[in-house]
Structures are given as C-alpha cells and as structure tokens.
C-alpha positions in Angstrom: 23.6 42.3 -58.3 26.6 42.9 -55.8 29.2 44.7 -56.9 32.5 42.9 -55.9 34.0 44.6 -52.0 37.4 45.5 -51.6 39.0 44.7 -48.2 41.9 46.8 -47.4 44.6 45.7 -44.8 45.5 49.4 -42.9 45.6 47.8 -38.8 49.6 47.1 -38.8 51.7 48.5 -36.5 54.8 49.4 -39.0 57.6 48.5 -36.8 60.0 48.3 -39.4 58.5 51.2 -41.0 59.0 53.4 -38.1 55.5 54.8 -38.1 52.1 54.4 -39.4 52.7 53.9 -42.8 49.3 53.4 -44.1 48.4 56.9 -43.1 51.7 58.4 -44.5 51.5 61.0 -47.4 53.0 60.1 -50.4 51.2 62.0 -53.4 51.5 65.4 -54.2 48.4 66.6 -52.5 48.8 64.5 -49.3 47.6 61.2 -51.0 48.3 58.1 -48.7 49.7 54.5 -50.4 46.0 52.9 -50.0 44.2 56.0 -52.3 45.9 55.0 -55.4 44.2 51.0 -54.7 41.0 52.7 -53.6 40.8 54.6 -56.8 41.8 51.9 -59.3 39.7 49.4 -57.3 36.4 51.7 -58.1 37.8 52.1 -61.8 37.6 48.5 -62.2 34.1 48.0 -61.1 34.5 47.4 -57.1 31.4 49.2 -55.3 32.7 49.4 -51.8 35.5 49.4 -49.5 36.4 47.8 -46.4 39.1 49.2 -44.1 40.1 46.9 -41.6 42.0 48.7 -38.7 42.8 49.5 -35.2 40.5 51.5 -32.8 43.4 54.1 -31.4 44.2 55.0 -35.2 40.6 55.3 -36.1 40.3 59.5 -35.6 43.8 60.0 -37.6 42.7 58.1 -40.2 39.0 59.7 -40.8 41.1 62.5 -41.2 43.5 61.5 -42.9 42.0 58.9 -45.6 38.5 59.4 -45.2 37.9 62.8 -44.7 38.9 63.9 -48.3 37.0 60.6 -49.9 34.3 62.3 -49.1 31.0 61.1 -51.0 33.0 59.6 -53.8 33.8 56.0 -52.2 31.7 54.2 -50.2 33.2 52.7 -47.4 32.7 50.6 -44.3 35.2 50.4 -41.0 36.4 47.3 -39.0 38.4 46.9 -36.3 41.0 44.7 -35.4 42.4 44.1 -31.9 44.4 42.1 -30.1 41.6 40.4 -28.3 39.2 40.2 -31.0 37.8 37.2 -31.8 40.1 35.5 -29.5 38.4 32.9 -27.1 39.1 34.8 -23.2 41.4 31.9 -22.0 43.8 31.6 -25.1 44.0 35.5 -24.8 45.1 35.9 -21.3 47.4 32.9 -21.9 49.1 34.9 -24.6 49.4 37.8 -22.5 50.6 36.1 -19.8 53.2 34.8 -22.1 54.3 38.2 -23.2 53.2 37.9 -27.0 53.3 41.6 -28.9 52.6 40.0 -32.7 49.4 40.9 -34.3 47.8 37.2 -34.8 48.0 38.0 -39.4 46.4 38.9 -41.9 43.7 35.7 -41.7 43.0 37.3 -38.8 42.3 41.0 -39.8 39.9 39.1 -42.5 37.9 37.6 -40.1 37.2 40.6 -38.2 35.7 42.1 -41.6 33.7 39.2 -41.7 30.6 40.7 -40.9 31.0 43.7 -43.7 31.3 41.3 -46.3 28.2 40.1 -48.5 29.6 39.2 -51.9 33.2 38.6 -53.8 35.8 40.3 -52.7 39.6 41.1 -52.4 41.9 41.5 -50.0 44.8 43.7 -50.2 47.8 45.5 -48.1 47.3 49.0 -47.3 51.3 49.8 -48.2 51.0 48.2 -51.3 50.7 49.8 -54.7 49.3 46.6 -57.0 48.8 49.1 -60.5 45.2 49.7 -62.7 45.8 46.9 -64.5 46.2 44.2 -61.5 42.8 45.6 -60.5 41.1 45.6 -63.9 41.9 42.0 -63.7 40.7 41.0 -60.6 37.4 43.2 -60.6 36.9 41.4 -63.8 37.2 38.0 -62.5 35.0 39.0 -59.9 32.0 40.2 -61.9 32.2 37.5 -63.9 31.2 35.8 -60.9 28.8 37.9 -60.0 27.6 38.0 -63.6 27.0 34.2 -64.2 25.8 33.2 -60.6 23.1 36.3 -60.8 22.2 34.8 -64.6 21.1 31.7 -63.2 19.2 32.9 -60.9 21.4 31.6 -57.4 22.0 33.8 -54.4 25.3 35.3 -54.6 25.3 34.6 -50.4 25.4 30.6 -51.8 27.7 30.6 -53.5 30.0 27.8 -53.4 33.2 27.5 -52.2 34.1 25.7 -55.2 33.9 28.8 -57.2 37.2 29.9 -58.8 39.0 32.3 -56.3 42.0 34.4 -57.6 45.3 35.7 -57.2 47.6 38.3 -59.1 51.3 37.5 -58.2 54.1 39.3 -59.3 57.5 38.7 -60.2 60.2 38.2 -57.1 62.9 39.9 -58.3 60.2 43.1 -58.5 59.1 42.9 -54.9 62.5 43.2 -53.0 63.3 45.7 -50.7 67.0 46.9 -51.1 67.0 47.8 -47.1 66.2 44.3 -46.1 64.3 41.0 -45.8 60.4 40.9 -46.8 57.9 38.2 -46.3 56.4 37.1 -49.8 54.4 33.9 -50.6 56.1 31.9 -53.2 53.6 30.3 -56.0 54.1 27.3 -57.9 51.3 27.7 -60.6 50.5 25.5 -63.5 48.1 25.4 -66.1 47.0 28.8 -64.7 46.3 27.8 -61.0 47.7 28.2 -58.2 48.9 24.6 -56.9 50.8 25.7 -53.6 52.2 28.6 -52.0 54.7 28.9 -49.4 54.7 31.8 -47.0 58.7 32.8 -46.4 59.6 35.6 -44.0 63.3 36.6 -44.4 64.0 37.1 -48.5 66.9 39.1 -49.1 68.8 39.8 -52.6 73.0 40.1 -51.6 75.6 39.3 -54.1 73.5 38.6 -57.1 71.6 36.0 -55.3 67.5 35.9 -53.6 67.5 33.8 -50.8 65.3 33.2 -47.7 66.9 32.2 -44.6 64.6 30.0 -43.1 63.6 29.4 -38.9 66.7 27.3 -38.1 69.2 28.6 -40.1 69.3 27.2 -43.2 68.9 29.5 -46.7 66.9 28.4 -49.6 67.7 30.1 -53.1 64.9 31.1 -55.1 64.9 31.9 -59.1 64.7 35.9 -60.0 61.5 35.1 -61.8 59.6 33.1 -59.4 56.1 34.2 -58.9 54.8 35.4 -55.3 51.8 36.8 -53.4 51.8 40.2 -52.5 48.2 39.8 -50.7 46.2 40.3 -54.1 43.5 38.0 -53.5 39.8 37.8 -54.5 37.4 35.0 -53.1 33.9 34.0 -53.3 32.2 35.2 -49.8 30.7 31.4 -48.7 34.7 31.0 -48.5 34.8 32.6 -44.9 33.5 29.6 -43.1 36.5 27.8 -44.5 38.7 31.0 -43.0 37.5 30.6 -39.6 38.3 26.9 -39.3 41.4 27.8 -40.4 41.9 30.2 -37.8 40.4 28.3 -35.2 42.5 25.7 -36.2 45.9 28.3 -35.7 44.4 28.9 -32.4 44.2 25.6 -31.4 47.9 24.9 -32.0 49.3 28.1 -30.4 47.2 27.0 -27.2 48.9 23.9 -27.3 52.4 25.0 -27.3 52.8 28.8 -26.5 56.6 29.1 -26.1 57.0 28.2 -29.5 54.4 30.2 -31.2 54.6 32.9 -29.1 55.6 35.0 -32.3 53.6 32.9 -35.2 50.6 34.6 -37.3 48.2 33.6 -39.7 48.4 34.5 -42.8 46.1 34.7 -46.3 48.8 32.6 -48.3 49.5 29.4 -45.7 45.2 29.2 -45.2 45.1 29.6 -49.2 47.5 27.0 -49.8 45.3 24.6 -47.4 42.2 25.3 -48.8 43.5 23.8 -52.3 45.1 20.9 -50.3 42.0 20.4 -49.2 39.8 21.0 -52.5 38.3 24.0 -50.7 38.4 26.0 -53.9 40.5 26.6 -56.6 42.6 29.7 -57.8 43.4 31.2 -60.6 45.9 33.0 -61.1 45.8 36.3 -63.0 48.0 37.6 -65.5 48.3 41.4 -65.5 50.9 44.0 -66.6 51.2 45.9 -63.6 54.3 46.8 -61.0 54.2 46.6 -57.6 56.2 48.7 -55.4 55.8 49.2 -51.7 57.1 51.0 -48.5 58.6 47.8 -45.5 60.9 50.3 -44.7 61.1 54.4 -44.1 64.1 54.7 -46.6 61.7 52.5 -49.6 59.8 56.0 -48.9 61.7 58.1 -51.7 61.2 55.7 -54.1 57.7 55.5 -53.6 57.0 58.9 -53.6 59.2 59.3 -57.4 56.8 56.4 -59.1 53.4 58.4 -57.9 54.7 61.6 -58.8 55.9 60.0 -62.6 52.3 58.4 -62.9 50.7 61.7 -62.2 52.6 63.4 -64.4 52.2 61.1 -67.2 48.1 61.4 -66.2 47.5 57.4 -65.3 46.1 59.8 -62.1 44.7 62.9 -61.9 46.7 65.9 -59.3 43.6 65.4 -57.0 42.4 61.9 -56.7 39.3 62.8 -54.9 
C-alpha cells in the first residue's frame, strides 16, 4: 500500500520577493516556509516528498532544507528548467523571442512526473496551508489508497475518474497588503469544485477586492469567495491528462508567440478543464486552517510572528527536525 506523495513547488525565481524565498529562514532555528508543510504533511500520513526545483539552487538548498531533515523525511529531487520538456524548436523559438517566464506550475508537475507512483498533492513552497488542511487531504488520499488496495486494483490503475481534491481558502485571507497576488477563484457546489478561474492581479484598496483583468477592465469579487492556493491532491493515472494539457499550452504558444510570450500554465486553468471535460471530479475539502504566505519581502515580518506564536503555543516543537 502507497502511502500518498507530497509534491512541493520550491523552482521559482521570487522576483517579487526579491530573493529565493523558498530557502529563506523564517523559524526560530533557521526553519524555511516549506518545513512547516513537510512536517504536517508526514503527520498526516504522507510517506514521501517531492521537491521540484532548479539545478543552480540545488547545493544551497541540500544545505539549507535538506541537510537538517536528515533521516527523518524521505525525499526525492526534480528539476525544473527552462528547456525541460520542451520540444527543441518551440524552445529556441521562445528564446529567440526573448521570453524570461517560467512556463507554471503544470509545468513544474510534469517534470516530477517520473517521481510519482501513487496519490499525491501538490503544493507552493512559500505557502503555509496549516495541520489541519493537511490532515484533510492526507485523509482523502488514503481513503483512496485504502479502498482501491481493498479491492484488490493496482493503485498505478487507477482511474482518472477517482475523486481528486482541493482545500481552498477564504479570499479575503489570502491578500497581500503590498500588492496584487494571483489566486484561483472557485465556484463550488454540492461540495465540488465546478469551475475555477485563474486571476493574476487581486488587490484589496478602499474596502473593495478586485482583479484588474488583461485589458483593463476590474472585476469585483465577494470577501468570502473561495480560492486555490495550489492545495491539490490527484489520483497518479491523472498525469496523462496533465501532459495533454501541457502539450496542448505548447501548441498555442507556438502558434502565436508575440502574444504569449509571457503566458504559463497553471494547476487551476488545467483543473478547471479536466472537469469541463469529465476528466475527474474534485472535492473540495473543508478544513479549519489559515493560510499565510510571503509574495513579497515586507509579507516577511508577518510571517515570521505566526511561526514564532505557533511554536510558542506548541502546534510545533523549537526544532522541527
């Protein structure tokens, strides 16, 4: 029986950030953002870790991350690069063109691909999601595990069918007071997902959350309205359905390059086709968990105040590992 995998987002650049924040010590002992996830992950009954990120980061972050893990987590690496999985032509095109954007987070899954063997979730590296978000997920997950391995199926066939998962949190919880973040917003009912819509430029000014959209115009959105902050679990025959997707992304940035010089692909616009498309349903999770997170350098203070007050209050121990 395969104990669900955690795939952990650390390959961005942090541009807004200033600096490599997924390698940035926040705890008291030198703890980055991603060992709080790692640790509640393994609490809540994930057996291994994934870290997808870039090759010139990889001797700081042994170091850094890994180093003091030590024995206690089980982990795996991945790499993503500009070039990888890109076909040669569409690659040099893009250069040629002068594109600097990663290529998403659908992306950085697929270059994981080959680490992954059962359920899993996907998560940010600068996110803090909360025990209780993972406690739900990992339970979802080995459910899955649990029933698939009780009637006697291969968890590598599982269907795509099978019930993926989401935990979105409340809007109004997820700003940034510095500036505009990118969140997917959820229209749920009956407790699944039914669409979500990836929007890049949500601010809070005046009382008011809006997202100004490509050309110009602003959409208001409600205080309460649920979003994605990358908390997703799937079932692992899902991937397939990934990589047409990003094939797909690929196809239409060959075909016009000047205007999607600066696109990506990301989780929430391929999980939002895949239920289009009856690719799988997902469920979304209730849990009583806050997120917080650091877009920018001066979110960093604030970030550093909420570990320090759930250490001290013993939700984690002074030394994680």
């Amino acid at each position: 029986m395969k104990e669900p995998i955690l795939v952990l987002l650390a390959a961005g650049i942090g541009s807004r950030y200033g600096g490599l924040k997924q390698m940035d010590r926040l705890g008291e002992n030198g703890e980055v953002l991603l060992d709080y996830s790692v640790y509640d992950a393994l609490q809540s009954g994930f057996g291994k870790i994934v870290f997808i990120i870039r090759h010139d980061i990889e001797n700081d972050f042994r170091e850094t991350v890994l180093a003091r893990m030590g024995t206690k987590v089980r982990w795996e690496l991945a790499f993503q690069e500009p070039d990888s999985l890109i076909p040669n032509e569409i690659f040099a095109a893009a250069q040629r063109a002068g594109r600097k954007k990663p290529w998403g987070t659908t992306h950085a899954l697929l270059c994981a691909a080959d680490k992954i063997d059962g359920p899993f979730a996907v998560i940010n590296a600068d996110d803090f999601y909360g025990r209780q978000a993972f406690a739900c997920l990992g339970s979802h997950l080995c459910g899955q595990v649990s029933n698939k391995s009780a009637a006697g199926e291969s968890t590598a066939e599982v269907s795509a069918t099978d019930t993926s998962a989401i935990v979105p949190y409340r809007l109004d919880k997820t700003l940034s007071t510095q500036g505009t973040v990118a969140r997917g917003v959820c229209a749920i009912k009956d407790g699944y997902l039914e669409s979500v819509d990836e929007l890049t430029a949500i601010e809070s000014k005046d009382g008011r959350i809006f997202n100004t959209n490509p050309d110009g115009s602003v959409r208001e959105l409600s205080a309460d309205s649920p979003v994605s902050m990358n908390f997703w679990g799937f079932p692992p025959s899902i991937l397939p359905a990934f990589k047409k997707y990003f094939d797909d992304f690929l196809e239409c940035f060959a075909e016009n390059i000047p205007g999607q010089i600066k696109s990506e692909c990301y989780i929430p616009r391929a999980a939002d086709s895949f239920i289009r498309q009856g690719i799988t349903r997902i469920k979304a999770l209730e849990a009583d968990s806050d997120w917080f997170g650091v877009t920018y350098r001066e979110d960093r203070e604030e970030a550093v105040k909420k570990l320090a007050a759930l250490t001290a209050v013993g939700v984690y121990p002074k030394s994680l590992w």
